[in-house]
mmCIF file of the N, C-alpha and C atoms, coordinates in Angstrom:
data_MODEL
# 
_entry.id   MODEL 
# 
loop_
_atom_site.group_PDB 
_atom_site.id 
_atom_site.type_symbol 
_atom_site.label_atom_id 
_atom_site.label_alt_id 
_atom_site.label_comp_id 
_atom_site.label_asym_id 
_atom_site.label_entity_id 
_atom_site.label_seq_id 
_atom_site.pdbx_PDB_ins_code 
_atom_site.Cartn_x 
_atom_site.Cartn_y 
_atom_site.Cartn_z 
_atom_site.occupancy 
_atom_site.B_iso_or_equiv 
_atom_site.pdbx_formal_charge 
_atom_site.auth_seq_id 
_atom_site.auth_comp_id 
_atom_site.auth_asym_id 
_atom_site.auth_atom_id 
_atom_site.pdbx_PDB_model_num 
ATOM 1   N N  . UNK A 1 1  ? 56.986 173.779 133.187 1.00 0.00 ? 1  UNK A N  1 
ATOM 2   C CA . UNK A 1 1  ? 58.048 173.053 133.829 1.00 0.00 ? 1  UNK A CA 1 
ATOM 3   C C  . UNK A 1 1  ? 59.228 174.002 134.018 1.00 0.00 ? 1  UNK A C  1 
ATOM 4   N N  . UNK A 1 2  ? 59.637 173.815 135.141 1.00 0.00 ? 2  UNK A N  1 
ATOM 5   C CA . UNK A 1 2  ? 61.087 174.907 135.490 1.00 0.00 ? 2  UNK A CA 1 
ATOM 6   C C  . UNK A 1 2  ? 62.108 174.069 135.618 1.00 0.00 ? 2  UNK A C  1 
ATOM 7   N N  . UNK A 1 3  ? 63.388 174.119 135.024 1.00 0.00 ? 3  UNK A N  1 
ATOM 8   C CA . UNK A 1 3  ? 64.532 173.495 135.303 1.00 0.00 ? 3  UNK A CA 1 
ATOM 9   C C  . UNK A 1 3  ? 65.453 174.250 136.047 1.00 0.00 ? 3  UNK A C  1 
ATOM 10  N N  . UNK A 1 4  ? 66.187 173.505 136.630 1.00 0.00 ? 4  UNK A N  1 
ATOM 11  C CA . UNK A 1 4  ? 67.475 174.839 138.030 1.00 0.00 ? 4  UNK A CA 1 
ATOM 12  C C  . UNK A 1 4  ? 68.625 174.209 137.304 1.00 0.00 ? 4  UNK A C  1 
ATOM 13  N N  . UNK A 1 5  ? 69.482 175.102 136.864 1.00 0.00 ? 5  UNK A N  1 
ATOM 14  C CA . UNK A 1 5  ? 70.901 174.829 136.988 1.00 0.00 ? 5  UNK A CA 1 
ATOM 15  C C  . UNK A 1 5  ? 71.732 175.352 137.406 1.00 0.00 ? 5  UNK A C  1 
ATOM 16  N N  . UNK A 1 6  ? 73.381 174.975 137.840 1.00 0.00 ? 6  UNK A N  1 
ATOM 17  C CA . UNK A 1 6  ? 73.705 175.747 138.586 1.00 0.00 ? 6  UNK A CA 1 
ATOM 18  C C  . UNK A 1 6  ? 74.352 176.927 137.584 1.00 0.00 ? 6  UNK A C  1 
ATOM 19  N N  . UNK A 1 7  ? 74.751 178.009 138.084 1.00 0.00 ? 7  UNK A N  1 
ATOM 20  C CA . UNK A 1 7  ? 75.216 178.970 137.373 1.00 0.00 ? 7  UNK A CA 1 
ATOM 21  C C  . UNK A 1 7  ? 76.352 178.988 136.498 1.00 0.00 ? 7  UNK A C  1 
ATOM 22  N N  . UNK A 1 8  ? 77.168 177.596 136.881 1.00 0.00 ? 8  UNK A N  1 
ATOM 23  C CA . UNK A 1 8  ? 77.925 177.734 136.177 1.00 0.00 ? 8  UNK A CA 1 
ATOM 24  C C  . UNK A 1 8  ? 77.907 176.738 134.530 1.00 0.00 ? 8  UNK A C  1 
ATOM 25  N N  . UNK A 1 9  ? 76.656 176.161 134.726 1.00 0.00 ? 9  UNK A N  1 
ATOM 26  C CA . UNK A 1 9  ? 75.932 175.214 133.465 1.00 0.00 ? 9  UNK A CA 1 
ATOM 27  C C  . UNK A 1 9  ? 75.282 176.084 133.008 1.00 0.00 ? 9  UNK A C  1 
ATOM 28  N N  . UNK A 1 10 ? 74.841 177.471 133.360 1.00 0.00 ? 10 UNK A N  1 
ATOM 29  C CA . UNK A 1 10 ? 73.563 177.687 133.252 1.00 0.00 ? 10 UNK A CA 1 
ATOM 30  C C  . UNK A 1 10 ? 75.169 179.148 131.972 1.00 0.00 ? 10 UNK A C  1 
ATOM 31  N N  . UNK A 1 11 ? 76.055 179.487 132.621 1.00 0.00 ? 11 UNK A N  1 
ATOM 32  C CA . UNK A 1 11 ? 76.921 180.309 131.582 1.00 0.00 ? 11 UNK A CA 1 
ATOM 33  C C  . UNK A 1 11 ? 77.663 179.055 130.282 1.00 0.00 ? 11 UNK A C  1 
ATOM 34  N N  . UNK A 1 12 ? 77.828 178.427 130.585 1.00 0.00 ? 12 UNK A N  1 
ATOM 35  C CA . UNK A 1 12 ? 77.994 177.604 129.688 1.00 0.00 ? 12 UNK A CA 1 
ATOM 36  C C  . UNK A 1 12 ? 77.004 177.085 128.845 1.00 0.00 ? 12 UNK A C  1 
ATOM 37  N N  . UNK A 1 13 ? 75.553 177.056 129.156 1.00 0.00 ? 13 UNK A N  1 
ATOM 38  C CA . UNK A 1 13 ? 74.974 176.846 128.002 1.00 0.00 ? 13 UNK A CA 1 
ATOM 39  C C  . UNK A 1 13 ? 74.197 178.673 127.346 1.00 0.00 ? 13 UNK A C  1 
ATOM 40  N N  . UNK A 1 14 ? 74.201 179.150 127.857 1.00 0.00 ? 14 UNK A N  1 
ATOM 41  C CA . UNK A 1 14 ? 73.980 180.715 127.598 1.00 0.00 ? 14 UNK A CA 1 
ATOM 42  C C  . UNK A 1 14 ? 75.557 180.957 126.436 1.00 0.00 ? 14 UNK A C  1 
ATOM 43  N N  . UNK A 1 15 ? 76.735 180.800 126.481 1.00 0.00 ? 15 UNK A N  1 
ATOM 44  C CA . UNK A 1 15 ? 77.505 181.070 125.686 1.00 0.00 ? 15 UNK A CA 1 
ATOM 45  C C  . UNK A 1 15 ? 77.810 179.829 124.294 1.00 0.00 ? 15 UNK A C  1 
ATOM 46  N N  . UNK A 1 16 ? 77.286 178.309 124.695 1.00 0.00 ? 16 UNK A N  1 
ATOM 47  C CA . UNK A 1 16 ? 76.944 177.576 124.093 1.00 0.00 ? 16 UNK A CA 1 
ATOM 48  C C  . UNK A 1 16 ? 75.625 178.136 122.467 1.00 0.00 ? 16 UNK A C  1 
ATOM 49  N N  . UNK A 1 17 ? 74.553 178.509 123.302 1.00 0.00 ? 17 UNK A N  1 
ATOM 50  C CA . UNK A 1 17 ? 73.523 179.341 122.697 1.00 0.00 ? 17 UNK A CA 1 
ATOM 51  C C  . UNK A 1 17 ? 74.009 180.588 121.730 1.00 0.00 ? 17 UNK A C  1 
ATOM 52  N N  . UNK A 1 18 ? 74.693 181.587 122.153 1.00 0.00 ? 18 UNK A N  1 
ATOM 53  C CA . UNK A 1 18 ? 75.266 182.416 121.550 1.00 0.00 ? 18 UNK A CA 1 
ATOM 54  C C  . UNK A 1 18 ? 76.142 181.820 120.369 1.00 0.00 ? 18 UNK A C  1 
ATOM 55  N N  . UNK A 1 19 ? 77.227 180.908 120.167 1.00 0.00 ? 19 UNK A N  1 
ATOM 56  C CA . UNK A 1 19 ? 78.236 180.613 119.726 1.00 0.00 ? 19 UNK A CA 1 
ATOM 57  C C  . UNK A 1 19 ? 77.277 179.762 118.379 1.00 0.00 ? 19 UNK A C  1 
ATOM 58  N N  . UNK A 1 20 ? 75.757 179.554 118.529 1.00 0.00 ? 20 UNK A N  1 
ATOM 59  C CA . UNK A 1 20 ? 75.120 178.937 117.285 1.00 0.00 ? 20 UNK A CA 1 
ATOM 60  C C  . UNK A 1 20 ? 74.254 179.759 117.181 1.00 0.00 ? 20 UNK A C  1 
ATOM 61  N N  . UNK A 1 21 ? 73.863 180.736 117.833 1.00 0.00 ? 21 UNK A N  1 
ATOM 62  C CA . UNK A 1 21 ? 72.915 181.665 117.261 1.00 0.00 ? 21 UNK A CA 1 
ATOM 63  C C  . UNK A 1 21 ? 71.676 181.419 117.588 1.00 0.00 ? 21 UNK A C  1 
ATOM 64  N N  . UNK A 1 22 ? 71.659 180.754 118.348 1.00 0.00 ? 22 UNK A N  1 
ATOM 65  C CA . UNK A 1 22 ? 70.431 180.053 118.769 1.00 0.00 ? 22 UNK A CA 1 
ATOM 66  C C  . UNK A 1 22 ? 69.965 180.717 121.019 1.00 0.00 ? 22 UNK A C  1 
ATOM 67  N N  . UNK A 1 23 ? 68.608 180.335 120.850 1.00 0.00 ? 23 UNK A N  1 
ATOM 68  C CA . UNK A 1 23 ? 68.050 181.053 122.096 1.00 0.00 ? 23 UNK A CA 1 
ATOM 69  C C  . UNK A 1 23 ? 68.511 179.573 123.310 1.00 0.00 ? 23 UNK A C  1 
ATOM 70  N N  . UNK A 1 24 ? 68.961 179.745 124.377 1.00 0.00 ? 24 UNK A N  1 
ATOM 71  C CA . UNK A 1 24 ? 69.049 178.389 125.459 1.00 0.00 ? 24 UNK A CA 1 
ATOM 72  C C  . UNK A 1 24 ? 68.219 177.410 125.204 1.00 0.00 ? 24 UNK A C  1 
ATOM 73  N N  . UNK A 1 25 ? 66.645 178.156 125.281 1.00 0.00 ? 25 UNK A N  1 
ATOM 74  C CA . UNK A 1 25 ? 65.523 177.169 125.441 1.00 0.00 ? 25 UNK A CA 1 
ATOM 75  C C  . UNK A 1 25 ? 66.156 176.058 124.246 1.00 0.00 ? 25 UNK A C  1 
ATOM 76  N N  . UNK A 1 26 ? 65.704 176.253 122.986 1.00 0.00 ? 26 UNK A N  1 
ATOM 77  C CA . UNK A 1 26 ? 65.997 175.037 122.281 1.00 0.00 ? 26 UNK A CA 1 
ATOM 78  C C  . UNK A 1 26 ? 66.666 174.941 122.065 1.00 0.00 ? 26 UNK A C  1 
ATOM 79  N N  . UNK A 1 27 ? 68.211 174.865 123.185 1.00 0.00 ? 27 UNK A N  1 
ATOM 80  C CA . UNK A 1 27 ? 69.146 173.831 122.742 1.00 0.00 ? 27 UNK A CA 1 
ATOM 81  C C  . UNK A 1 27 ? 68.475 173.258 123.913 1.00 0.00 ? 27 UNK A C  1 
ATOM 82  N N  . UNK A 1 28 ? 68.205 173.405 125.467 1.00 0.00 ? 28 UNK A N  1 
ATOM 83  C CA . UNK A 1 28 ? 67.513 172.575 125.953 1.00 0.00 ? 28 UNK A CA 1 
ATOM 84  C C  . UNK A 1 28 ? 66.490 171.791 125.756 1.00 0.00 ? 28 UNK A C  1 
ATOM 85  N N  . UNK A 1 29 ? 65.594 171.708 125.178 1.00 0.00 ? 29 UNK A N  1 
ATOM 86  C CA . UNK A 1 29 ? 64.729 171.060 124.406 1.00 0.00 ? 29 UNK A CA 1 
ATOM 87  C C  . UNK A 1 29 ? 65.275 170.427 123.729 1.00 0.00 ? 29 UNK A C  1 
ATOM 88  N N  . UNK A 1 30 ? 66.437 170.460 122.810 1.00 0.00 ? 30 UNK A N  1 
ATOM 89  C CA . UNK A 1 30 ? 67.130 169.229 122.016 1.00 0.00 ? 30 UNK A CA 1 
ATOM 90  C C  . UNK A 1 30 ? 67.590 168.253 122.838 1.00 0.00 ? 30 UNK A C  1 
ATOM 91  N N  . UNK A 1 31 ? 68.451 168.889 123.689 1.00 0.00 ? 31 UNK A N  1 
ATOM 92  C CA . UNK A 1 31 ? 69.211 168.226 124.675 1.00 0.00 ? 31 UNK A CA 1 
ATOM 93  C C  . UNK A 1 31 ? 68.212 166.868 125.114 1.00 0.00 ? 31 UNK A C  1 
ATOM 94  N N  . UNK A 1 32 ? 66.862 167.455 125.348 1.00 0.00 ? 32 UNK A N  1 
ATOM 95  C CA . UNK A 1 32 ? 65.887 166.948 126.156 1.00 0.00 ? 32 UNK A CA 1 
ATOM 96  C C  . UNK A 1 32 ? 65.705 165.339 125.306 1.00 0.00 ? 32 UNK A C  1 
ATOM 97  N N  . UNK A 1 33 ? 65.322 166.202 123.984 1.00 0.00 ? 33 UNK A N  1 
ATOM 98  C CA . UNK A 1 33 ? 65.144 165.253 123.295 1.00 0.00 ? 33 UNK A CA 1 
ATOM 99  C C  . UNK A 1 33 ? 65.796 163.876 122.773 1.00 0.00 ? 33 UNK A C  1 
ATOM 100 N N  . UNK A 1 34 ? 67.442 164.534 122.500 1.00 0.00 ? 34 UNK A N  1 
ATOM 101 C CA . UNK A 1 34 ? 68.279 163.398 122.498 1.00 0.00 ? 34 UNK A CA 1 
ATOM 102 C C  . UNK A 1 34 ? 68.272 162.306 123.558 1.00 0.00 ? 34 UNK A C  1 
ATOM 103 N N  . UNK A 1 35 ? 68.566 162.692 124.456 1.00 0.00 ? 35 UNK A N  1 
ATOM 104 C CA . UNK A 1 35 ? 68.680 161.812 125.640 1.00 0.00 ? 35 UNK A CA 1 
ATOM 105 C C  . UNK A 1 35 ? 67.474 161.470 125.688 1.00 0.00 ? 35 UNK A C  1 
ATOM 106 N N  . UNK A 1 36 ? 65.837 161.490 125.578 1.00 0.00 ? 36 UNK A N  1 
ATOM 107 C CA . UNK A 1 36 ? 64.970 160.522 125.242 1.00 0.00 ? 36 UNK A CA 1 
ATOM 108 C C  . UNK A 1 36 ? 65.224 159.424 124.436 1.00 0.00 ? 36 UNK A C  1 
ATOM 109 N N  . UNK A 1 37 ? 65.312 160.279 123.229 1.00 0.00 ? 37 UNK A N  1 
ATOM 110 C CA . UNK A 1 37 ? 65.609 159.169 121.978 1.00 0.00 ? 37 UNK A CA 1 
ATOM 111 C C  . UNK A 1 37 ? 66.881 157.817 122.471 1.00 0.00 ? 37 UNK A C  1 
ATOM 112 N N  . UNK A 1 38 ? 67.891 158.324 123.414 1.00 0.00 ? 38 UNK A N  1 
ATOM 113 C CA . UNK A 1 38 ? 68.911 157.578 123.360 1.00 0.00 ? 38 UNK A CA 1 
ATOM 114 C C  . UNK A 1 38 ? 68.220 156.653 124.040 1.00 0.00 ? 38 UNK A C  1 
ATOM 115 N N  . UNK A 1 39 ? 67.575 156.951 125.051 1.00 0.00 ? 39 UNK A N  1 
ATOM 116 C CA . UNK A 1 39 ? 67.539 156.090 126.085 1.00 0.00 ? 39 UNK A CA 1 
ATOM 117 C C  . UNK A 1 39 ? 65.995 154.973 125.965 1.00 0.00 ? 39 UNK A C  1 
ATOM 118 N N  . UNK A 1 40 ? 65.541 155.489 124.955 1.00 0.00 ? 40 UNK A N  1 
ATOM 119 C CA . UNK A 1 40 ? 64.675 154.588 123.852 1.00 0.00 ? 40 UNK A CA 1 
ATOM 120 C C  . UNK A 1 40 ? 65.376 153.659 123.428 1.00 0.00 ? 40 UNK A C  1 
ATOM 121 N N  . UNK A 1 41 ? 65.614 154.418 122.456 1.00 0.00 ? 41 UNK A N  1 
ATOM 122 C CA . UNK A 1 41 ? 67.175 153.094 121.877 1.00 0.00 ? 41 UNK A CA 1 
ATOM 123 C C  . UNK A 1 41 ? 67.914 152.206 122.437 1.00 0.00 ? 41 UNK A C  1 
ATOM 124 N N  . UNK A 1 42 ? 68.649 152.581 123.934 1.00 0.00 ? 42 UNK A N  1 
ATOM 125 C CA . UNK A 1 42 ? 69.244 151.839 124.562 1.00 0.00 ? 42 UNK A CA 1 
ATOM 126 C C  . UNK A 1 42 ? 68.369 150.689 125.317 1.00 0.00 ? 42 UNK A C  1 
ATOM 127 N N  . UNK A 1 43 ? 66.996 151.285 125.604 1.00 0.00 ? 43 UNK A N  1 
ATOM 128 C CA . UNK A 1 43 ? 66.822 149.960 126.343 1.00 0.00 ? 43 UNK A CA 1 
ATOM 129 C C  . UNK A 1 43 ? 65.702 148.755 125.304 1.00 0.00 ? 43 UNK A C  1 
ATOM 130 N N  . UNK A 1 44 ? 65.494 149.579 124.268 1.00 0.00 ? 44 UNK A N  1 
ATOM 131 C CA . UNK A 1 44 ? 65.100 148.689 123.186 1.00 0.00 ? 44 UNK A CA 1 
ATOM 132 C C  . UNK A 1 44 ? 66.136 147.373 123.027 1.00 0.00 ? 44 UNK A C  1 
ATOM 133 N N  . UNK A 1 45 ? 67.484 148.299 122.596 1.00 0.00 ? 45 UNK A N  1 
ATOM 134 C CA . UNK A 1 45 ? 68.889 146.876 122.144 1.00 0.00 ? 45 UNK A CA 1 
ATOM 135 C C  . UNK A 1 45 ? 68.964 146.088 123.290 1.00 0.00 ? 45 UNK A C  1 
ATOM 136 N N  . UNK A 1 46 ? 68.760 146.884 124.753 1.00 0.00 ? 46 UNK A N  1 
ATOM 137 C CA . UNK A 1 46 ? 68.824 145.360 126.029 1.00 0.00 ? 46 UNK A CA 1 
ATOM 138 C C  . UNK A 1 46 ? 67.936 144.418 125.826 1.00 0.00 ? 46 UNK A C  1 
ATOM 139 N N  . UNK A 1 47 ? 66.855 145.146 125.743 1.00 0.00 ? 47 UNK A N  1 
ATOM 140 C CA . UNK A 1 47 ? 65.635 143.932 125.338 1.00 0.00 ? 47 UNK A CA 1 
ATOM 141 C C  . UNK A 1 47 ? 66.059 143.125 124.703 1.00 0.00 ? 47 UNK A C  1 
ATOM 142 N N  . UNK A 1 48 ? 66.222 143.731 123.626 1.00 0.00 ? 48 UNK A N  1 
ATOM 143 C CA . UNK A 1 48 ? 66.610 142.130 122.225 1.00 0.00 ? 48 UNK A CA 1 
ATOM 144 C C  . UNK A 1 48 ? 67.682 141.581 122.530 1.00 0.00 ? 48 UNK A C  1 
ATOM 145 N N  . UNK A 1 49 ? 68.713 142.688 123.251 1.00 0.00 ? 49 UNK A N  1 
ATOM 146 C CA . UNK A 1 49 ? 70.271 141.311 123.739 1.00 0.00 ? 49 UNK A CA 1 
ATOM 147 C C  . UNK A 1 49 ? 68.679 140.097 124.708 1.00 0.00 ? 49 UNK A C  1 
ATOM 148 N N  . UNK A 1 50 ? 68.400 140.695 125.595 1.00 0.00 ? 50 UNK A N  1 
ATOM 149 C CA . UNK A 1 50 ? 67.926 139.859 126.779 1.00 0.00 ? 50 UNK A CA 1 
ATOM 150 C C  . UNK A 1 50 ? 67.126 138.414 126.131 1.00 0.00 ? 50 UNK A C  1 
ATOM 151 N N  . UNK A 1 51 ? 66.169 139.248 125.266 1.00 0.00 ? 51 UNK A N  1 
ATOM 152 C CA . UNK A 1 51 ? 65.304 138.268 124.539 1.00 0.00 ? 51 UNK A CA 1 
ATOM 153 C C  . UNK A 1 51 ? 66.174 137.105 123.923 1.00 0.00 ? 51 UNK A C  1 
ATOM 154 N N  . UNK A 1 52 ? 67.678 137.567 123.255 1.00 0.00 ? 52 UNK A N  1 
ATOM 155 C CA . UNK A 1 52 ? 68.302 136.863 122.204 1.00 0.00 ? 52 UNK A CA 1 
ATOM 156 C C  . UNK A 1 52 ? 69.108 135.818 123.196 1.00 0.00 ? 52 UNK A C  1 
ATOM 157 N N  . UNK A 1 53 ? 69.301 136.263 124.785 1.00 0.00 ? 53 UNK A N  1 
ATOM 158 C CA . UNK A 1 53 ? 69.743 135.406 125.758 1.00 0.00 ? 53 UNK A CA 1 
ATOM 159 C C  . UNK A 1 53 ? 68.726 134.508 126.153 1.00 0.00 ? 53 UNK A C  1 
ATOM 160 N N  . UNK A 1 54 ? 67.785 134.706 126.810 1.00 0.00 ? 54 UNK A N  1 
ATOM 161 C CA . UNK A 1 54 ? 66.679 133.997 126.697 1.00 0.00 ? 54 UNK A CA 1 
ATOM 162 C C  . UNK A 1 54 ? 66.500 132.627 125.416 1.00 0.00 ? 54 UNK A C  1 
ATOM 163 N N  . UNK A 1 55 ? 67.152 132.874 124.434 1.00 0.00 ? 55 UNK A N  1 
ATOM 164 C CA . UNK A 1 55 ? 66.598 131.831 123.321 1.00 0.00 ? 55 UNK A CA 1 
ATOM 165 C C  . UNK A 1 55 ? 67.980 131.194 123.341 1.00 0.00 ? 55 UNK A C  1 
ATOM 166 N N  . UNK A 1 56 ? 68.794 131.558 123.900 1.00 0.00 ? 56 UNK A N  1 
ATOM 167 C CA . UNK A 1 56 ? 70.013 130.673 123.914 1.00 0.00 ? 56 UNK A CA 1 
ATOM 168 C C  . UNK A 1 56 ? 70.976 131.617 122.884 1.00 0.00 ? 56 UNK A C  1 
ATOM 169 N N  . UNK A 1 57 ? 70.810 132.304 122.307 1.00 0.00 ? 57 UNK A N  1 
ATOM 170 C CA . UNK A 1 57 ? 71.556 133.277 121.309 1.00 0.00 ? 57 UNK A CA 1 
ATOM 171 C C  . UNK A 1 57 ? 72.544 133.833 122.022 1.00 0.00 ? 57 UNK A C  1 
ATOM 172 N N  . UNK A 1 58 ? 74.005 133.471 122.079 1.00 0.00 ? 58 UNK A N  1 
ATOM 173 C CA . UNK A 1 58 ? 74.807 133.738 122.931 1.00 0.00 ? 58 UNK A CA 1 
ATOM 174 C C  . UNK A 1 58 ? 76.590 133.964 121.043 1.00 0.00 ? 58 UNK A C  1 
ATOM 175 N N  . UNK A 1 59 ? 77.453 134.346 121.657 1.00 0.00 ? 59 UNK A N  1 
ATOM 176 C CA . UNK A 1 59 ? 78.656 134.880 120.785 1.00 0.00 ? 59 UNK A CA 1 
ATOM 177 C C  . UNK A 1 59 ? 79.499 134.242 121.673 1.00 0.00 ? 59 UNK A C  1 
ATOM 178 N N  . UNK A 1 60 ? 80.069 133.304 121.191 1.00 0.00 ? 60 UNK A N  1 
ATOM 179 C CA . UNK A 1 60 ? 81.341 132.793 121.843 1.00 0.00 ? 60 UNK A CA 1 
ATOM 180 C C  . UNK A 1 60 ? 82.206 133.563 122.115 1.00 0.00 ? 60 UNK A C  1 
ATOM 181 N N  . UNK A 1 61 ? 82.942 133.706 123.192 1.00 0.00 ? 61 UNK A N  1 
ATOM 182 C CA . UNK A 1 61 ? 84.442 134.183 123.473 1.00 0.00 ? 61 UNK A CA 1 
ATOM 183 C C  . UNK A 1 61 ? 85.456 134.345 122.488 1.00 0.00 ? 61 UNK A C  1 
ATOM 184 N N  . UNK A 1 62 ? 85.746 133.276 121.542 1.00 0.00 ? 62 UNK A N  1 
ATOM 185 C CA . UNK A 1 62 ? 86.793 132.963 120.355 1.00 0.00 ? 62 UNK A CA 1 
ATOM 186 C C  . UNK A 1 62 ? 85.902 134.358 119.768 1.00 0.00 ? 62 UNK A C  1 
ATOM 187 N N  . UNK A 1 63 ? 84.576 134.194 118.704 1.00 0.00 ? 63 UNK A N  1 
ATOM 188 C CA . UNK A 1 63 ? 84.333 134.805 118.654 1.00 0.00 ? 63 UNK A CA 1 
ATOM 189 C C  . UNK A 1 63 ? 84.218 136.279 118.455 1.00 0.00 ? 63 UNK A C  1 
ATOM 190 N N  . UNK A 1 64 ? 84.241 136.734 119.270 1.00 0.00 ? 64 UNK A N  1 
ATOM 191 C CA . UNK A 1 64 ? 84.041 138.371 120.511 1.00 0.00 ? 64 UNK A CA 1 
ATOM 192 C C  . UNK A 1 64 ? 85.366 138.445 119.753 1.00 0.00 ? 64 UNK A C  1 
ATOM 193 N N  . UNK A 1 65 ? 86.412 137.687 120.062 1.00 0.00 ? 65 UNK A N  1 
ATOM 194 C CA . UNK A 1 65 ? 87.781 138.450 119.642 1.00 0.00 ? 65 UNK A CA 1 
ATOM 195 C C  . UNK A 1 65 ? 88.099 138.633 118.527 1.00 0.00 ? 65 UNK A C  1 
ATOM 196 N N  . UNK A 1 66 ? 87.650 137.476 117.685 1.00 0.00 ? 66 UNK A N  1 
ATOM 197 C CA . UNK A 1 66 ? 87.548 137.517 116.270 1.00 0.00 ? 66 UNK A CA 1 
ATOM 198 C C  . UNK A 1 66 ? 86.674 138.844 115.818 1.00 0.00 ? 66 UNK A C  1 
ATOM 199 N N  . UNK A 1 67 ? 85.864 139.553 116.366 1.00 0.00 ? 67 UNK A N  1 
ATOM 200 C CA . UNK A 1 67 ? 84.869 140.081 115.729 1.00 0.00 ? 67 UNK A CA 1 
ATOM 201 C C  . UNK A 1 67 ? 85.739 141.893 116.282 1.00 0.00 ? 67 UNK A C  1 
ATOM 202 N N  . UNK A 1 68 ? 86.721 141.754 117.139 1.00 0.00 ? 68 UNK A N  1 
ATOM 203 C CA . UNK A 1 68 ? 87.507 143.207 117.832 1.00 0.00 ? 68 UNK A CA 1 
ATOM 204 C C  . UNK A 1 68 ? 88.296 142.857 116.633 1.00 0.00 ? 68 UNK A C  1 
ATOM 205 N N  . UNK A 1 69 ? 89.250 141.973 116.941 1.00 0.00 ? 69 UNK A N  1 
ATOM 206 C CA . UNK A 1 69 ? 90.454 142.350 115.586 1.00 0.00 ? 69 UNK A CA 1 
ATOM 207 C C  . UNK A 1 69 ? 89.621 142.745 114.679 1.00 0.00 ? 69 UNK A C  1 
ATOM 208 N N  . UNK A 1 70 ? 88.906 141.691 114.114 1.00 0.00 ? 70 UNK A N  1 
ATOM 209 C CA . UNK A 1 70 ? 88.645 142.300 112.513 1.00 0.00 ? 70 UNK A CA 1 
ATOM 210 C C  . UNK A 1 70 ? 88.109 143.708 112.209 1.00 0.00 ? 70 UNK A C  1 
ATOM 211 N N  . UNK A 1 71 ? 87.691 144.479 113.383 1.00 0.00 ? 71 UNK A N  1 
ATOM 212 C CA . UNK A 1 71 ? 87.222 146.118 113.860 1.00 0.00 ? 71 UNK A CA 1 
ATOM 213 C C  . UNK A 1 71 ? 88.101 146.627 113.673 1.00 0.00 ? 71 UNK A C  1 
ATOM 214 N N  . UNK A 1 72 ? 89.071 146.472 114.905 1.00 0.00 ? 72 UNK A N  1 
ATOM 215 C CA . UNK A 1 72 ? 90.621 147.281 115.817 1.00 0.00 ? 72 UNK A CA 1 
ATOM 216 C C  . UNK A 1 72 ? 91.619 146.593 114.937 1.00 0.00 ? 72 UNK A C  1 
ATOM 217 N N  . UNK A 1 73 ? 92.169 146.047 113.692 1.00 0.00 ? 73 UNK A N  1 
ATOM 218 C CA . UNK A 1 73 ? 93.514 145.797 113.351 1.00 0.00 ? 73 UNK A CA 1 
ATOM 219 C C  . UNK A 1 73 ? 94.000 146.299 114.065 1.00 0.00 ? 73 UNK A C  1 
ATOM 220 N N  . UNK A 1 74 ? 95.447 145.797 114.605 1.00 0.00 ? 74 UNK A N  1 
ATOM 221 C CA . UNK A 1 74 ? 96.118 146.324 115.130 1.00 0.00 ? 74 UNK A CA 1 
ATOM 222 C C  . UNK A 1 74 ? 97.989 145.956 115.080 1.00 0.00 ? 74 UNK A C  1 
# 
C-alpha cells in the first residue's frame, strides 16, 4: 500500500519521527491504528445511543443540565 502526502505533512511528520526517535512508518501505522480503534468505538456508542432510542431510553432536558452543572460547576 502507498500513501501520498503532501510535502508539507510529509516534513512534519519526518521531524515529528525524529523528535521521538522513532522511523515515520510507525508513527503512521499508529496513526492508522488509532483512528481505527476510534472509529470502532464511535460507532459502537451510536449503536447503543440508537438501540437505547429505539427502546424509548431517552435523558430529559432538566436532566442534560443537571448532569453539565454537576460536570462544569461554574
Amino acid at each position: 500500500m502507498e500513501v501520498h502526502l503532501s510535502a508539507d505533512t510529509e516534513r512534519k511528520l519526518v521531524r515529528l519521527a525524529e523528535q521521538q526517535g522513532r522511523d515515520s512508518e510507525s508513527l503512521i501505522v499508529e496513526a492508522v491504528e488509532r483512528m481505527i480503534d476510534y472509529d470502532q468505538w464511535f460507532l459502537a456508542e451510536v449503536e447503543q445511543g440508537l438501540a437505547a432510542a429505539d427502546r424509548g431510553e431517552f435523558v430529559e432536558h432538566e436532566q442534560v443540565g443537571a448532569l453539565i452543572d454537576k460536570r462544569y460547576p461554574g
